[in-house]
Each structure stands twice: as C-alpha cells, then as structure tokens.
C-alpha positions in Angstrom: -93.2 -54.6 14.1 -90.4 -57.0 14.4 -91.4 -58.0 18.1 -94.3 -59.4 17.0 -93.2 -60.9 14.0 -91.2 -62.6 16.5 -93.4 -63.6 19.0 -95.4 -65.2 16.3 -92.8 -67.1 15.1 -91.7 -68.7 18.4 -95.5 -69.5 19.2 -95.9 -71.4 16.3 -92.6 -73.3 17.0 -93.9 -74.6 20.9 -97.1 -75.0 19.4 -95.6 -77.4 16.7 -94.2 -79.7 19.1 -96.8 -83.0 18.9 -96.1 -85.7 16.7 -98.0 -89.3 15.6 -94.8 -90.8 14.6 -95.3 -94.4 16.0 -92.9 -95.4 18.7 -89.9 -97.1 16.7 -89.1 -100.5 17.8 -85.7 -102.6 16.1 -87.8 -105.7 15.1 -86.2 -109.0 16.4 -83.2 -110.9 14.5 -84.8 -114.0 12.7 -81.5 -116.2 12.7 -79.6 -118.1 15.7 -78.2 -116.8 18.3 -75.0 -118.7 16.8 -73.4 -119.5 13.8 -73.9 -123.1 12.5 -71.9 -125.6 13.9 -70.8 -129.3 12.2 -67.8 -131.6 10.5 -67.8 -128.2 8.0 -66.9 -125.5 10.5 -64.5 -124.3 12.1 -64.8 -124.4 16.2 -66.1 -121.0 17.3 -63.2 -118.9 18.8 -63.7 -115.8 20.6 -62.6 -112.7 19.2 -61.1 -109.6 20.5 -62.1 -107.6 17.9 -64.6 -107.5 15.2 -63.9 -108.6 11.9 -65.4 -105.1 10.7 -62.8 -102.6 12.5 -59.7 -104.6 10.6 -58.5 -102.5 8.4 -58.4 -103.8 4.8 -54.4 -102.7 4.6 -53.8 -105.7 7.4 -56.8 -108.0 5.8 -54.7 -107.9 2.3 -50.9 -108.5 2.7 -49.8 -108.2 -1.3 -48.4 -104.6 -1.6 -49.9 -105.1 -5.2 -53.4 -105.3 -4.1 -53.4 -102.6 -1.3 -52.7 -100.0 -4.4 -55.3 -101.1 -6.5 -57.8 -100.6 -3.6 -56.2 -97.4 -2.6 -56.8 -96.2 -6.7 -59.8 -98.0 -7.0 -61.5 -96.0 -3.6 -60.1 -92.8 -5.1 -61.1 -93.4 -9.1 -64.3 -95.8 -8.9 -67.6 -94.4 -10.8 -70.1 -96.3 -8.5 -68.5 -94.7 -5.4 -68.2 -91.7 -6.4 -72.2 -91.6 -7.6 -73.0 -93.1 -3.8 -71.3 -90.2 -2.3 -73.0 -87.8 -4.7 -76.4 -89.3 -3.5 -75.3 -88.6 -0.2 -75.2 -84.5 -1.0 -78.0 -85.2 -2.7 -80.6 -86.5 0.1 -79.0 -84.0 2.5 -79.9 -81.3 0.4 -83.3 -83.0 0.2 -83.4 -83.2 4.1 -82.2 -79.3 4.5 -85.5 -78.1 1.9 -87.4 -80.7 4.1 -86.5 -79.2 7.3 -87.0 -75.7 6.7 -90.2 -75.6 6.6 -90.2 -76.2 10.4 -89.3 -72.7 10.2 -91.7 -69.3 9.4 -89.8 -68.0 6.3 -89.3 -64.6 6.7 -89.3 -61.8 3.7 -88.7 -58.2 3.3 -90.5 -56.3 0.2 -90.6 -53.2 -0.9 -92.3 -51.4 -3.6 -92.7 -47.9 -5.2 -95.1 -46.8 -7.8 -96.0 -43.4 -9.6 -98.6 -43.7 -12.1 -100.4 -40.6 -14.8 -104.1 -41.1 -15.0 -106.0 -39.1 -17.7 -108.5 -36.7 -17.2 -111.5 -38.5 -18.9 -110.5 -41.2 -16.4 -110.0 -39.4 -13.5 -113.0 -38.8 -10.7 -112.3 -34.8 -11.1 -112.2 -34.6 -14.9 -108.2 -33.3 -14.6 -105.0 -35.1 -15.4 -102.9 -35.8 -12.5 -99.9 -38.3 -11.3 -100.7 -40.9 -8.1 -97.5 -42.3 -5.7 -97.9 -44.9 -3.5 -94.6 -46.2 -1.7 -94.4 -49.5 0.8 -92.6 -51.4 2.7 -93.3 -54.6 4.8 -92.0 -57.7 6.5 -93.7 -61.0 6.9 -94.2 -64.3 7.1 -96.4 -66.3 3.8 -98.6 -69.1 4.6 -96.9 -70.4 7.3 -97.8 -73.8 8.4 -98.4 -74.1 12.6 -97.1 -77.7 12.9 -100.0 -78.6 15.3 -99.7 -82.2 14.8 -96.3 -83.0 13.4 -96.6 -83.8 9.7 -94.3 -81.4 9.1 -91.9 -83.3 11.5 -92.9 -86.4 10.3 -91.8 -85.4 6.6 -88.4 -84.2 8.3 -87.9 -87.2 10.1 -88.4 -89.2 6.9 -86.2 -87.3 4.7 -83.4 -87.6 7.7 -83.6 -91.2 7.7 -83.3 -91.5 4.2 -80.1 -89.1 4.1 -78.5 -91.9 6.7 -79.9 -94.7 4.4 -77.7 -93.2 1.7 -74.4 -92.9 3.8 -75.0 -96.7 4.6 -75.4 -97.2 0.8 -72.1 -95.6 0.4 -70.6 -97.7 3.2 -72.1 -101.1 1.6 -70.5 -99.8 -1.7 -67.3 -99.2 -0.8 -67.5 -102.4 0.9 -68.4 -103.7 -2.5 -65.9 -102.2 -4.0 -62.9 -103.7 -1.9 -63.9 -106.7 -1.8 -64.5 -107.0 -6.3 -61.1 -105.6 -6.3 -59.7 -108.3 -4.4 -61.3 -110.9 -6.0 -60.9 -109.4 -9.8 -57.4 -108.8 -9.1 -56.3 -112.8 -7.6 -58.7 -114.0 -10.4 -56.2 -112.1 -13.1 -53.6 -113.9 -10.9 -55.1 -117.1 -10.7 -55.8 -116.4 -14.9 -51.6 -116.0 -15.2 -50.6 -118.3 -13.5 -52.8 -120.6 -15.3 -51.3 -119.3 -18.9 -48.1 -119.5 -17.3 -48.7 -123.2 -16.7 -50.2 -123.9 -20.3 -47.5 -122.7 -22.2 -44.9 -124.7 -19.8 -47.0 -127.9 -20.5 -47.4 -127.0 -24.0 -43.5 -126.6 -24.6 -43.1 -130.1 -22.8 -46.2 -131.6 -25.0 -44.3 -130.2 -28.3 -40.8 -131.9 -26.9 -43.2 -135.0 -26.7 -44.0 -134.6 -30.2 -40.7 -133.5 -31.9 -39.7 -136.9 -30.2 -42.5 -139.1 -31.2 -42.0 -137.9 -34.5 -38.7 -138.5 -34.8 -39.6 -142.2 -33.7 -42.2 -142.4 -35.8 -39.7 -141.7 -38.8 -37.6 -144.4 -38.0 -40.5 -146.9 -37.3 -40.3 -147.1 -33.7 -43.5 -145.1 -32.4 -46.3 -146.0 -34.6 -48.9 -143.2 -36.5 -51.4 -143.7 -33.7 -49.0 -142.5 -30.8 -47.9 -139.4 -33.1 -51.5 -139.0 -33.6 -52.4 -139.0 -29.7 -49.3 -136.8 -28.7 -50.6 -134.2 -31.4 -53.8 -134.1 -29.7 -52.3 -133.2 -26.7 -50.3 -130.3 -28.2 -53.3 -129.2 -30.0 -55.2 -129.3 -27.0 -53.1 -127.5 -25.1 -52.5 -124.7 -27.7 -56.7 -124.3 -27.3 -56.1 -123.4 -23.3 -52.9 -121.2 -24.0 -55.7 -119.2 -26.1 -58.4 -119.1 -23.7 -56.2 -118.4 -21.0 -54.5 -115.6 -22.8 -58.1 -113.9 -23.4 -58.9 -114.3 -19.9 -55.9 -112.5 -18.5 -57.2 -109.7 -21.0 -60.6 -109.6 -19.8 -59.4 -109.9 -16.3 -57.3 -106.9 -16.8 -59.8 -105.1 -18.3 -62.7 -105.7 -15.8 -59.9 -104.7 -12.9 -59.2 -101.4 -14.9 -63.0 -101.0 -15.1 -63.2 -100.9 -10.9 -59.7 -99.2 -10.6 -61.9 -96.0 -12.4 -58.5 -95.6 -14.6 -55.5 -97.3 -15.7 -53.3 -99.6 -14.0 -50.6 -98.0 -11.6 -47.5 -97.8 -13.4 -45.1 -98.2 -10.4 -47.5 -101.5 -9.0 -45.1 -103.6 -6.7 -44.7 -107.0 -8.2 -47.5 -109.4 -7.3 -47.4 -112.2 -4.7 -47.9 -115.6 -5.9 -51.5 -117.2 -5.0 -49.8 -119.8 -2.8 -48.1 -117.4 -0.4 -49.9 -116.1 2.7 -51.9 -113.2 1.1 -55.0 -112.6 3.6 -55.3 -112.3 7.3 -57.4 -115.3 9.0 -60.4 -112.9 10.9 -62.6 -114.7 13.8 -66.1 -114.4 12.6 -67.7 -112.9 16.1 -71.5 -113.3 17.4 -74.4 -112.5 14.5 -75.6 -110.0 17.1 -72.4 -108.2 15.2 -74.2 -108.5 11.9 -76.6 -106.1 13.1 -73.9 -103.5 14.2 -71.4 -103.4 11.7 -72.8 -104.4 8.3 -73.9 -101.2 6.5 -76.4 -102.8 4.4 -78.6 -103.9 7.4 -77.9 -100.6 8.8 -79.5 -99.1 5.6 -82.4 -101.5 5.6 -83.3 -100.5 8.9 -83.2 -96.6 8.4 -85.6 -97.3 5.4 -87.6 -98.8 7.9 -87.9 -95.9 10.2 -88.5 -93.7 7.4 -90.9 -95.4 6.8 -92.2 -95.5 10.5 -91.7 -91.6 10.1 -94.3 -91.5 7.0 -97.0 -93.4 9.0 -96.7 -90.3 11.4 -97.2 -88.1 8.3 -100.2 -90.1 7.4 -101.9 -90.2 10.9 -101.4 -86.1 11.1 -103.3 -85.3 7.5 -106.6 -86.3 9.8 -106.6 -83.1 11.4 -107.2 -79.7 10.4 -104.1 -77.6 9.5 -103.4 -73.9 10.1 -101.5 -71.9 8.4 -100.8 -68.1 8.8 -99.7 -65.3 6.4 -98.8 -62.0 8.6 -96.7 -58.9 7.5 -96.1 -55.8 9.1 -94.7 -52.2 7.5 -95.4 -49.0 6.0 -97.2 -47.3 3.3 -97.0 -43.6 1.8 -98.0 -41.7 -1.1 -94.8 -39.9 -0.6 -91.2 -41.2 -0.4 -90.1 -38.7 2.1 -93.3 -39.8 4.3 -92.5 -43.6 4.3 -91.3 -44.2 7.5 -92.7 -41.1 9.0 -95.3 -41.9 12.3 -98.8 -42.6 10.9 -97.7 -44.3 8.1 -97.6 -47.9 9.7 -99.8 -50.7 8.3 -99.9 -54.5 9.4 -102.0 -58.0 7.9 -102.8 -61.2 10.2 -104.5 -63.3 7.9 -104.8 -67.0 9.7 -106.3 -69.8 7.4 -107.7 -73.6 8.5 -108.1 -76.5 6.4 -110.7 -79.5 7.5 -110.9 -82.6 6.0 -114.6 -83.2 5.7 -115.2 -85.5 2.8 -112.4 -86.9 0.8 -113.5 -90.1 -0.6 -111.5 -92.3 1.7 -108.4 -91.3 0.0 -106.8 -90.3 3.4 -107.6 -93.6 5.2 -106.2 -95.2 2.0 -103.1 -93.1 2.1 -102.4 -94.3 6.1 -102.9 -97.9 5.2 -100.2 -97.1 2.5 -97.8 -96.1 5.0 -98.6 -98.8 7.5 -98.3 -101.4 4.2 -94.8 -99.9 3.3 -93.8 -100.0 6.6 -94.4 -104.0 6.9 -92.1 -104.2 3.6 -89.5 -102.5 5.0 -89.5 -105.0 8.3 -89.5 -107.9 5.9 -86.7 -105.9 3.6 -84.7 -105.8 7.6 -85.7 -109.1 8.0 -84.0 -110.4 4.9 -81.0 -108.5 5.0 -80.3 -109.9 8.2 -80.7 -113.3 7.1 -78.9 -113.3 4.0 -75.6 -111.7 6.2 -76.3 -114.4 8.4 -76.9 -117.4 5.2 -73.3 -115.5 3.6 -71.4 -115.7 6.8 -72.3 -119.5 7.4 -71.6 -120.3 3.6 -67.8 -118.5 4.4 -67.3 -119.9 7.2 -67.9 -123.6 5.8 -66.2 -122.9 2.7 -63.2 -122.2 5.3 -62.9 -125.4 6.5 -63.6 -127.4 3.4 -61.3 -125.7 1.5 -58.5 -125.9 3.9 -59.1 -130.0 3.6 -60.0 -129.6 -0.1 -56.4 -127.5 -1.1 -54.0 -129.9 1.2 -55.8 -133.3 -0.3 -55.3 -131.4 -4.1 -51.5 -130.5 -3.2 -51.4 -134.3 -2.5 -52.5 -135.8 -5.8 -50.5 -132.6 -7.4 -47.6 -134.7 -5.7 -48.7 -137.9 -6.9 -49.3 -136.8 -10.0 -45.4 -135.7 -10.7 -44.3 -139.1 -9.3 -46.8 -140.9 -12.1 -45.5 -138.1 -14.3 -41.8 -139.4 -13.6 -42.7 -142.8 -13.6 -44.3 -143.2 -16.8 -41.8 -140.7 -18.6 -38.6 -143.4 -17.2 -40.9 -146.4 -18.5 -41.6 -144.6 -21.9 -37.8 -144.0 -22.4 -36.8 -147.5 -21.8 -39.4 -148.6 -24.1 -41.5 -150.8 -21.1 -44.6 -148.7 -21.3 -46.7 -147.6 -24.5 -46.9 -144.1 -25.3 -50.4 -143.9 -24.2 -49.3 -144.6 -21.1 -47.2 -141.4 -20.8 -49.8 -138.6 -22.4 -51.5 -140.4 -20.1 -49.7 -138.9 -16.9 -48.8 -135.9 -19.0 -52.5 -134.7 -18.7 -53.5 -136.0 -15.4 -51.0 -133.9 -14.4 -51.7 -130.8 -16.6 -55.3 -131.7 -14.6 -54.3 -131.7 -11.2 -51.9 -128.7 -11.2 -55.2 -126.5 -13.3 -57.0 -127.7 -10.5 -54.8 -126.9 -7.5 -54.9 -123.5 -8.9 -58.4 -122.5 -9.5 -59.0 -124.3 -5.7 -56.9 -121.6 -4.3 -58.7 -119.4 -6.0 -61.6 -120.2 -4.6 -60.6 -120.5 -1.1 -59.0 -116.9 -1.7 -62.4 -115.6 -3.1 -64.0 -117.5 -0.3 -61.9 -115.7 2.5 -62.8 -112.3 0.9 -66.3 -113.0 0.7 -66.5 -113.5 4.4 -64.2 -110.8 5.3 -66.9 -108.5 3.3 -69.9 -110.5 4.8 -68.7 -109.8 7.9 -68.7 -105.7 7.4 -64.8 -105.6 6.4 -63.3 -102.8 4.4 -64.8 -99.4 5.7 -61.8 -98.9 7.1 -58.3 -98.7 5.8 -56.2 -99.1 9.0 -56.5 -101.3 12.1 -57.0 -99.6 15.4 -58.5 -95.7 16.6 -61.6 -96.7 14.7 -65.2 -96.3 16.0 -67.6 -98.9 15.0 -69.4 -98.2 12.6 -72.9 -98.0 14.0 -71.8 -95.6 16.2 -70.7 -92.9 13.4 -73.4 -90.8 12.1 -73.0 -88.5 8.9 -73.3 -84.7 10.1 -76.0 -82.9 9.0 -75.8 -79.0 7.9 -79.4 -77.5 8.1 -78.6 -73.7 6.4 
C-alpha cells in the first residue's frame, strides 16, 4: 500500500519537471557608462571599495549620532513592519511551494448504526458496523507543464523583493536619522545664535535709549534699533519651535525617547562625515537594494507569464488512497480486508471566451511595467548620485566663499560699531552691519547644513548604511535571505 503510494508520488514529481517560464534576461542600464563630468564635479577617483560596504559607524564620526541610529534600527515602526513583511511573503512562498508536493493523509473511521425492523430488508431489527482505514493522496495536481512552478517561482521572487524592501528601508532610515538629527543641530545652533544677536541688539537699544533721553540719538534711530530687537525676538521664537519639532520628528524615527546617556553632540563645523569615492554606475546595479527589488518584481513577473502560457494545456490531477475496510474491528487489518481508489481526473480548456489569451497578455503587459519600473529605478540612482556628487563640489566653493563674507561681515560689524561710538557714522549705519551680519552667520549655517544633508544623500544614493561596520562584509547582491520550506 505505501509502495505505491510512493511510487506515485515520485512519478508525478519527474513528470512535473517542464516549465514555460520565459528565459530571464537583466534588461540593459539606460544611463552612461559614467557619471557626469564638468566645472560642478569632482574629478573621478578610483575607489578601493564601494561606497555601500562602509559601514555607517565610520560614514558618521559624532558618537551622538551613531546612538540614535543604533536606537533608531532597534525601535523604528517602519522597520520593524518591513521585516514583518518579510515573514509574511515567506510564509506565502512555503503555502505556494507545497503544492509541488502530493499531500499525504491518513483517515480512519468507525461506525455502528441500529436500523429498525420496518426499515430493514428482513423485517427484523438489527445493528450494522463498518470500520476503515486508508491513506491517500486528494486531487493532486501532476505539474505537467509547470504552472505550479511558475506560481512558486513568483511567490519566491516576491519574498526576495521584500528583503530588498527591508534593505532600502533601513537604508532609509539611517540616512532621515542623520539628516533629522544635524537639522535639530543646525535648528540650535541657529537659536543659539538669535538669542546672542538678540542680547547684543537689546545692548544697542538700552544704549540708544539712553541717548535718545539726553537728545543725542534722535526718535527715528530708537525706532530702527527697536525693529531690530523686535525682529530678532520673532526668530528666537521660530527657532525655539523648530528645535521642538526637530526633536520631536527625531523621537518619531528613534521608535522611543531620546537616549538619556547621548554623548554630547559635535558641532556642524567639525569633521562629522567620511568623504566616500562614488565608484562606476555599474555599482548602482549591485549594491542599491531598491533596484535590486525592482528587478525581482520583474522576474516575478517573468515567472507569472510562465503561469499564464501553462493554463493552455490540459491539467491532471489524481486522487488515490489505499487501506482497509471491515464490519468488525477485530477484522480490520485482517487479510481480505484491503481496499484501494485511483481516481485520475483531466481538465481541457475548450472554449473559454478568450479570457485565457487575455489573461497571458496580462502577464506579458505587467511584465513590460516592471522593465520600465527597473528602468526608472536605475535612472533616478543614477539622476540622485549626479545631483550628490555636484552638490559636493559646489558646496565646498559655496561654504569657503560664505566663511569669507562671515569674515567680512565682523570686520564691517567692528568698523561701523568704532564709527557709531565716536559719533562719525549715523546709527543706521551700524543696525546696518548688525543685520548683515546676523544674515551672513544664519546663512553660513543653514549652508552647512545643506552640504551635510547633501553628503548623506549621496552616501544613501550610493547603497550606504546596510551595514554597521566596515570590513568582513559581503556585498550585498551576493546575500540571499534563506528560505525554510516546512
């Protein structure tokens, strides 16, 4: 009984070995073989090793910011969802895949039943038994022409689509860390810098006021310097919300509080970020999981048109059980008492209104969406790179020309201030340099900011922050998530 329970099961298994899957091939890169060169790049280097495998603990040098990503990759909502989808579509892929398999059951079943005598054949009363057992196999499909596969092969690709997701979100997540956390710098350092400037605009105006008591500064330079202090008490507001809302949008990623034992932060102008070499875009390709993702959609998709092509033909399926039968218990498994069913079934598609044809058109339709989704991914990595790698080498002019009118700024600052003392300028004069250089120093600020948020853009662009330490990595692309069938 089991021999040929088993012998049936291992011919359907050779016999399901054909598959219409179309033969995969990666669709060609639709950028340049380089990245853009001009007066607003930097001149290509080579690297010795991919901006991906750094580690974001050597990418971010403030001890401050390395815990928030380290409580933010343990505590974040969105990644932990990403990583639940992962389970998810592997479990999907396991229910998928078994039915590769014949599913085997054991039943066994026992009645004893009175029937009455006006019911009964003979005219007398009397009590029936009938007692089974069996093992089988319930419409089984023979995978003759791999849509079974097909359907496996699909939901596998998704299930790697999803551990790319999760890749591209912790990705994500590193890199809005960063930049929430040196914009709630930037933010403080900015309020810090308002409510200096604002106790130096109230000096201005304790002083004017005094002059203009004992008729030396007239009502219109008390009136100016008051618009400066009131102006300046209207930033010391907004910046103070800001440093709020920063906070609160960092908590938000961090998945919980703040740490209470952070390390004290490093100041925006000190050396907070590793310089990476950008590589080849043929590394786009390998190392960026959202292109990764983009093309295992596309091969489930490629898997679906196999699907598709195999619902033409007819499909077989086989129900077969083997065991025994008895009216008695004692005589169950006695000889003679052995009973078996092979019941084979076929389905042909004869007539069904085009709706198969339309179905593989579907397939083939989806498929051409998913090129062009591969296509696009790959050129907005490729468009984000350029854009970071300009912005590196405009910025770099941009900061060093700001630090110099930041300089010449204080020197008009002192100027003015001497001449206003001495009585050779007008007051106007010196509010004048006051908020040119209340200007200039905002400006300097929220310019390193941007050359910050610039440098982590690129570093994620690039495929930077999967891992957490520099060196014994594999590349990315050459990881694949294990997958536990049973």
């Amino acid at each position: 009984m089991s021999k040929s329970l088993i012998s049936l099961a291992v011919t359907a298994f050779i016999l399901g070995g054909c598959s219409l899957i179309p033969d995969y091939e990666r669709p060609q890169a639709p950028v340049a073989a380089q990245y853009p060169q001009g007066p607003a790049y930097t001149p290509a280097e080579s690297a010795n090793m991919a901006a991906a495998e750094q580690g974001w603990r050597q990418f971010f040098r403030d001890p401050a910011l390395q815990q928030l990503i380290q409580t933010a990759l343990e505590n974040n909502r969105d990644l932990r969802v990403a990583a639940l989808n992962i389970d998810a579509y592997r479990a999907q892929f396991r229910i998928q895949r078994a039915d590769l398999f014949p599913a085997v059951s054991a039943d066994g079943s026992g009645s004893r039943q009175r029937v009455p005598a006006d019911m009964s054949q003979l005219g007398q009363s009397g009590i029936t038994s009938s007692y089974s057992a069996t093992l089988g196999i319930s419409a089984y499909e023979l995978d003759l022409f791999g849509r079974v596969r097909s359907l496996s092969e699909q939901a596998l690709q998704t299930y790697f689509a999803s551990e790319e997701a999760r890749r591209s979100t912790q990705i994500s997540l590193v890199a809005n860390v960063a930049t929430a956390y040196l914009t709630w710098q930037a933010d403080k350092e900015l309020l810090k810098l308002t409510e200096d400037t604002l106790k130096t605009y109230e000096e201005s105006l304790r002083l004017t006021t005094r002059s203009n008591e004992v008729g030396v500064a007239s009502a219109l330079d008390l009136s100016q310097t008051r618009t400066s202090v009131e102006s300046a008490r209207a930033r010391l507001a907004q910046y103070q919300r800001l440093v709020a809302q920063d906070q609160n949008n960092l908590v938000l990623l961090l998945g919980t509080g703040l740490p209470d034992n952070l390390p004290t932060p490093q100041k925006l102008d000190a050396d907070l970020l590793t310089e990476l070499p950008p590589g080849l875009p043929s590394d786009l390709l390998q190392r960026r999981p959202d292109i990764l993702q983009a093309e295992h959609s596309l091969q489930a998709a490629n898997a679906n048109i196999g699907a598709a092509r195999a619902a033409f033909f007819p499909s077989i399926s086989l129900t077969a059980n083997a065991g025994t039968a008895s009216t008695d218990l004692s005589g169950l498994f006695k000889g003679g008492s052995g009973t078996w069913l092979f019941q084979p079934s076929i389905n042909l598609p004869i007539f069904n209104a085009g709706s198969l044809r339309a179905s593989l058109d579907y397939s083939k339709i989806q498929k051409e969406i998913n090129v062009a989704n591969y296509e696009k991914a790959i050129q907005t990595a490729f468009q984000e790179v350029s854009d970071g790698l300009a912005s590196r080498r405009t910025y770099n002019d941009q900061l060093q020309a700001q630090r110099d009118f930041v300089t010449a700024n204080q020197d008009y600052y002192r100027l003015a201030e001497r001449r206003y003392r001495i009585g050779i300028d007008s007051n106007l004069t010196f509010l004048d340099a006051q908020r040119s250089l209340f200007s200039a120093q905002q400006t300097l600020i929220t310019d390193r900011l941007a050359q910050l948020t610039s440098e982590v853009n690129l570093y994620k662009a690039l495929g930077g922050g999967w891992y957490e330490n520099t060196g014994g990595n594999q590349p990315i692309a050459k990881e694949k998530p294990s997958v536990q069938l049973f």
